[in-house]
VEXRO-238221 format. One line per 5 residues: number of its first residue (from 1); for each residue x, y, z of C-alpha. Coordinates in Angstrom, 3 decimals. Example, Ala and Ser with C-alpha at 12.3 -4.5 7.8 and 13.67 -1.06 7.14 Angstrom:
<sites>
1) 12.300 -4.500 7.800 ~ 13.670 -1.060 7.140
</sites>
This chain:
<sites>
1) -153.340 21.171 -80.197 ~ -150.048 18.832 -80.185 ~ -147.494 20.342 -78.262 ~ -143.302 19.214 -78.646 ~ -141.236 17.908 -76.008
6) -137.997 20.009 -75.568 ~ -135.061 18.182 -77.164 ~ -132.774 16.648 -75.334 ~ -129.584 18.208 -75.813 ~ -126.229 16.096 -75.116
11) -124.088 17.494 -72.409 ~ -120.730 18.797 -73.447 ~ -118.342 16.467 -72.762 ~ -114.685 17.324 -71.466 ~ -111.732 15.214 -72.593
16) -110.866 12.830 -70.352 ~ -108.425 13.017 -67.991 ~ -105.073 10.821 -68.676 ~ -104.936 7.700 -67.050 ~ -102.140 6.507 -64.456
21) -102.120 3.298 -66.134 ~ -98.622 3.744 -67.660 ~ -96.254 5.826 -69.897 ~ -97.964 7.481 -73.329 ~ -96.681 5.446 -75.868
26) -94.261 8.473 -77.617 ~ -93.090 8.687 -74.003 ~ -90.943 5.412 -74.046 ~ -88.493 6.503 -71.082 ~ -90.585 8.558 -69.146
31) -91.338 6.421 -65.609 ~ -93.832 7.060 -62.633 ~ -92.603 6.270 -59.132 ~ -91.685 2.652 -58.370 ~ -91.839 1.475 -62.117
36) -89.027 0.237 -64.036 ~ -87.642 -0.178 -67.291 ~ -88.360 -3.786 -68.968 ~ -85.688 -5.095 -70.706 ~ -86.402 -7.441 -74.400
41) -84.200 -9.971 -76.036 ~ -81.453 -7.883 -76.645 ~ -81.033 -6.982 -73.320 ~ -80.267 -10.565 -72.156 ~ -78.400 -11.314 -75.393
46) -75.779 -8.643 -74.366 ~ -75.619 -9.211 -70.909 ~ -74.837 -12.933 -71.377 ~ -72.201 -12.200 -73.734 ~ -70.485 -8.938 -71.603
51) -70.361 -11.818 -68.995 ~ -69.137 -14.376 -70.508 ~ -66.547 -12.145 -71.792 ~ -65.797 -11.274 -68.910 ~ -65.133 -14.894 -66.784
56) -63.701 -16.697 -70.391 ~ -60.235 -15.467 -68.793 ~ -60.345 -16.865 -65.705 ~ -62.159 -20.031 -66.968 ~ -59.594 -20.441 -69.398
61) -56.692 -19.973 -66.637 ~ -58.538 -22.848 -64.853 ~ -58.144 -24.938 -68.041 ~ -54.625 -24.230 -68.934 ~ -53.754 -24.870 -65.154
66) -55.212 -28.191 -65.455 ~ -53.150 -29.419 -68.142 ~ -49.269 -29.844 -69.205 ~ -47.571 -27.952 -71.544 ~ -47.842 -29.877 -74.407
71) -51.814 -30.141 -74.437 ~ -52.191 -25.865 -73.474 ~ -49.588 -25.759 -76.398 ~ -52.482 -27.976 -79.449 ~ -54.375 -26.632 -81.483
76) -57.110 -26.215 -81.170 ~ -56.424 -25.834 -76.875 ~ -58.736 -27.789 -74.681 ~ -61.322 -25.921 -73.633 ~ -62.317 -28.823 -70.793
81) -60.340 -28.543 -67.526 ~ -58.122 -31.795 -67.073 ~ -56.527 -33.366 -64.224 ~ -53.604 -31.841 -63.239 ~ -54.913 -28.870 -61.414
86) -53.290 -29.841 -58.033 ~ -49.615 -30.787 -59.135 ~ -49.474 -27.716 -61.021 ~ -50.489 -25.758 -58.299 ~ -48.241 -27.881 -56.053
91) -45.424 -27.534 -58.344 ~ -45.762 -23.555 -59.165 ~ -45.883 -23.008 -54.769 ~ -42.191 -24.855 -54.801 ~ -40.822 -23.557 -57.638
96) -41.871 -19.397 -56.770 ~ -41.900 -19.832 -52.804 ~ -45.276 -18.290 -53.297 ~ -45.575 -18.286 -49.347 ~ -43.558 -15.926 -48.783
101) -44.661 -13.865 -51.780 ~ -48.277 -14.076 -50.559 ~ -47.807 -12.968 -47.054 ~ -45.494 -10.080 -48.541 ~ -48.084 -9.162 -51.463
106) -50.601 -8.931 -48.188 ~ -48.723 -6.674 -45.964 ~ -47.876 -4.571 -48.870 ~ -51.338 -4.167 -50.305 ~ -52.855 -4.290 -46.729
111) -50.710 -1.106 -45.879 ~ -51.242 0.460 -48.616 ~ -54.589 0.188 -49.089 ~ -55.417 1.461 -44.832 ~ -52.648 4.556 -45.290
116) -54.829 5.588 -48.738 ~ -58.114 5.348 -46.718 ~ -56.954 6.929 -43.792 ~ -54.892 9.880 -45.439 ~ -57.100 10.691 -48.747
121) -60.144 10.896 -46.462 ~ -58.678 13.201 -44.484 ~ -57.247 14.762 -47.170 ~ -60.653 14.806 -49.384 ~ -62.297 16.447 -46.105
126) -60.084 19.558 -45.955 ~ -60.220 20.078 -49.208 ~ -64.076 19.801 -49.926 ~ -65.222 21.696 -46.585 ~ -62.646 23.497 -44.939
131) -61.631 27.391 -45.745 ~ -57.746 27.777 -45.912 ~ -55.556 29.956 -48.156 ~ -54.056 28.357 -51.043 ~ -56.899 26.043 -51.272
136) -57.398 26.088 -55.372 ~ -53.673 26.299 -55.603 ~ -52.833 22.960 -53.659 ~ -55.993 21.135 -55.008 ~ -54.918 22.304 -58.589
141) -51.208 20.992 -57.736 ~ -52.501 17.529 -56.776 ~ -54.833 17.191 -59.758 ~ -51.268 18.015 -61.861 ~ -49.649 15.172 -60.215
146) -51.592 12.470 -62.219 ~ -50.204 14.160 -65.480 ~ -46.980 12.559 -64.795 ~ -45.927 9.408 -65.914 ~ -44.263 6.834 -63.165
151) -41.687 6.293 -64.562 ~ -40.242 9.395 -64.864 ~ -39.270 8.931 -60.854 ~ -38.318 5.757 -61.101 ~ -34.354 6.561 -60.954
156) -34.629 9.255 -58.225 ~ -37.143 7.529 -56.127 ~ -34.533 4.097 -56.535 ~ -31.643 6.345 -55.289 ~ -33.327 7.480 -52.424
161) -34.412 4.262 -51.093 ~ -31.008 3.307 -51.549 ~ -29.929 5.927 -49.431 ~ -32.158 5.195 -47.059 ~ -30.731 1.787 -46.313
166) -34.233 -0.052 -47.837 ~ -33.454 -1.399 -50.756 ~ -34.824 -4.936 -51.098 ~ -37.216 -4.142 -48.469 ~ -40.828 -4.106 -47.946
171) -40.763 -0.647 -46.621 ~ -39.371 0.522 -50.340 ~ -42.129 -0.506 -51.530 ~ -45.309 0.680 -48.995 ~ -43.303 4.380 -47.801
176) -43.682 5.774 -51.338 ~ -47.416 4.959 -52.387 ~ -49.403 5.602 -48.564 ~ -51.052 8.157 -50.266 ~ -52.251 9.048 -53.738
181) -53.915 12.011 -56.277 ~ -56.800 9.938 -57.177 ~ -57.760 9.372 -53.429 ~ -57.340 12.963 -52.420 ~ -59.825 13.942 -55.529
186) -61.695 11.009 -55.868 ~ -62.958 11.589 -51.674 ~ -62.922 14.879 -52.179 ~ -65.647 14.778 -54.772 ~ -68.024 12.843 -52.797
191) -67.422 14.578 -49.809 ~ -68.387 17.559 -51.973 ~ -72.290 16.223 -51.921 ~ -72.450 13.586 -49.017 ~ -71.115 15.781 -46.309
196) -73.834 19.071 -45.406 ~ -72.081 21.500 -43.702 ~ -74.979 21.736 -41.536 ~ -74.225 18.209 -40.116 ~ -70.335 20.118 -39.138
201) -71.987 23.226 -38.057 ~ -74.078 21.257 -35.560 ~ -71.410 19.338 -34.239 ~ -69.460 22.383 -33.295 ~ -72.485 23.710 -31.527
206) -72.263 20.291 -28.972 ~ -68.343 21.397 -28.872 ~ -66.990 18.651 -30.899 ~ -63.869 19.241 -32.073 ~ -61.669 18.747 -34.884
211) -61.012 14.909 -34.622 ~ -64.221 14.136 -32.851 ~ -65.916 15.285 -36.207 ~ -63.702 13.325 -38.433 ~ -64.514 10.547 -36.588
216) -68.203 10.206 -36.053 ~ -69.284 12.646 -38.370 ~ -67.055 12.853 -41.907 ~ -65.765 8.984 -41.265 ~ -69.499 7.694 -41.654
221) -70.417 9.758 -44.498 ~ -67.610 8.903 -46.603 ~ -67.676 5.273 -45.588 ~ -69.553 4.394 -48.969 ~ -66.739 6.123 -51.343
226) -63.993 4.652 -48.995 ~ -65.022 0.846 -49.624 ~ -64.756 1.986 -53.687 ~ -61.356 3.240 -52.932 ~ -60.351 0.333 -50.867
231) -60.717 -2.244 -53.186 ~ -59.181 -0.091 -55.957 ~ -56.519 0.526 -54.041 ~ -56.386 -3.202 -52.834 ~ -56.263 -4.238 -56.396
236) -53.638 -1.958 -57.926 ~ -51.376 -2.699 -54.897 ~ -51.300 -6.404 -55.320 ~ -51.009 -6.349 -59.191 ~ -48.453 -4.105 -58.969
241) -45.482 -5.398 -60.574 ~ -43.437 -2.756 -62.275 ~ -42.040 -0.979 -58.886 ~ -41.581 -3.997 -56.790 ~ -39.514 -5.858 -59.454
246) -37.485 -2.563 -59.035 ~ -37.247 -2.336 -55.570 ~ -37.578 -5.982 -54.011 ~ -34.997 -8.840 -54.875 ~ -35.731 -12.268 -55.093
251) -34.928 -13.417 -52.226 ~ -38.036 -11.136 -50.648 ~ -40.465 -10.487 -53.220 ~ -44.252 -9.962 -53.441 ~ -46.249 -12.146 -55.176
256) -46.193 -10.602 -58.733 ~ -42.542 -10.515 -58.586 ~ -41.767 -14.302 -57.385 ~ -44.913 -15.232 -60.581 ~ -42.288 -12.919 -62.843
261) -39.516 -15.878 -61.612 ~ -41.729 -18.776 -63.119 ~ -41.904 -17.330 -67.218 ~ -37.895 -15.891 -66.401 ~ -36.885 -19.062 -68.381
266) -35.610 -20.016 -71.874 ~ -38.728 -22.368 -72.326 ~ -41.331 -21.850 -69.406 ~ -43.733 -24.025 -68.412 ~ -47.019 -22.751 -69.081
271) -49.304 -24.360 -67.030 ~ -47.294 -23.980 -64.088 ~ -47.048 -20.230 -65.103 ~ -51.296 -20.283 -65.320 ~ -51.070 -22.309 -61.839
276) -49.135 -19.577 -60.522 ~ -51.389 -16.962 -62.294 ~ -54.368 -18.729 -60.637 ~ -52.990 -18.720 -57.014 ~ -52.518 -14.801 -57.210
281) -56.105 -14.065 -58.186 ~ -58.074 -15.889 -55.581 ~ -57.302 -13.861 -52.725 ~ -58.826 -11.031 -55.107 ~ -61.723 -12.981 -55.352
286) -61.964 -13.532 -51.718 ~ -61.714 -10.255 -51.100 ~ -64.668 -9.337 -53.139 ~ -66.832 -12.063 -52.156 ~ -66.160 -11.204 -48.776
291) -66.896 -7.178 -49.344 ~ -68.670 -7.240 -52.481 ~ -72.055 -6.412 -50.966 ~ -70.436 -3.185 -49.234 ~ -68.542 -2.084 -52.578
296) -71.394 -2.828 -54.336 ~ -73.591 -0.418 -52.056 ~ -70.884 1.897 -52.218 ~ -70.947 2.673 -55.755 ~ -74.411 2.776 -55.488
301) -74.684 5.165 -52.576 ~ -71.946 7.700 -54.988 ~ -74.685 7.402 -57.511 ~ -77.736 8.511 -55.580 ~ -75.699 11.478 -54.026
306) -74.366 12.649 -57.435
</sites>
């Protein structure tokens, strides 16, 4: 009598559970926490070439500074820097009384820039989280305000200056720009999403009031979006040329104005005009150096909260 084993019959077997090892490979842009995207050839190819885009100008004011006229003027230009950085600079201070000019361009800019801060925050604040009638209207009025072009109150803002005994005057040329549109929207957005009203609400329950809010509640918040708007401001404020040519005279005029003076002749000097050119953007860079890791951290703080 022979008798048969049972067969052995396979269990079923479920599908396998994905692993965490890494995005499916149709999933290209699809991340887990804490991994990033890798970046190939072209990556580097076009980051090396948006930068060197982007210092070739300043490199090449370097060069032309270093040079006379006659060698920036061959062809093909030198693209090497030569040796007569120094007198150029030395000879574009004289000739522009760029001392003066500097320590004007910096009282006008630094003005400027601490009024915008101080004003479009507070501005930015009432408008994002405070309930008032004609809210929408005045916000909506603001916004309109960078429709208009500058120069169509160029004349009336001239006459009143005039009539205010500053023309020629630093005070012609800080009084009219303390605050601006952009500021007033541009805090007012981020104020939007960085500021909880819970974080208000619970400082009127400890009986803060009005300014003690502003100051140790809304001022921290919007410190990231007002290092953004300082150096914007900072910038447009010392590269402003149009109104200050307008309004200042050359016996007291900012920096872009007195450069304006060195290219004012029949036959300028170029590299003394680049010398000039190369004076007026290293404070900029100083600037930045100095508070680059704050903007930088700005912008990125504006990006996490939007």
């Amino acid at each position: 009598m022979t008798t048969t084993s049972p067969t052995k019959t396979a269990p079923d077997l479920a599908p396998a559970p994905p692993t965490a090892s890494g995005p499916k490979k149709g999933s290209r842009f699809k991340l887990g926490a804490g991994q990033q995207l890798r970046g190939g050839p072209f990556t580097y190819v076009a980051l090396i070439v948006v930068g060197l885009g982007s210092i070739f100008p300043l490199y090449w004011t370097l060069v032309a500074a270093s040079h006379d006229q006659q060698r920036v003027l061959d062809s093909p230009p030198p693209l090497i820097p030569g040796g007569r950085l120094f007198s150029n600079l030395q000879a574009a201070w004289d000739q522009a009384h760029l001392g003066k000019a500097i320590v004007n361009s910096v009282i006008v800019a630094g003005c400027i820039t601490a009024a915008t801060l101080f004003f479009c925050t507070l501005a930015g604040y009432a408008f994002a989280k405070m309930r008032f009638r004609g809210r929408g209207a005045l916000m909506t009025a603001v916004i309109a305000t960078l429709t208009i072009p500058p120069q169509l109150s160029v004349v009336p803002l001239f006459m009143m200056m005039a009539d205010i005994g500053w023309g020629g005057k630093l005070e012609s040329v800080i009084f009219p720009t303390l605050v601006g549109a952009f500021g007033v929207f541009f805090m007012r957005q981020y104020l939007l999403e960085a500021l909880p009203y819970e974080l208000i609400e619970a400082a009127k329950v400890d009986g803060a009031n009005n300014i003690r809010i502003v100051w140790n509640v809304v001022l921290p918040a919007a410190r990231p979006a007002m290092m953004v708007l300082g150096m914007l401001t900072f910038v447009q404020a010392w590269n402003d040329f149009f109104w200050p040519f307008l309004a200042l005279n050359q016996e007291n005029p900012t920096l872009q104005v007195a450069l304006g003076q060195l290219s004012a002749s029949y036959t300028p000097d170029q590299s003394i005009v680049m010398a000039g050119a190369l004076i007026s953007t290293l404070p900029l860079l100083l600037v930045f150096v100095i508070f680059g890791k704050q903007i930088v951290g700005g912008i990125m703080a504006g990006a996490v909260k939007g």
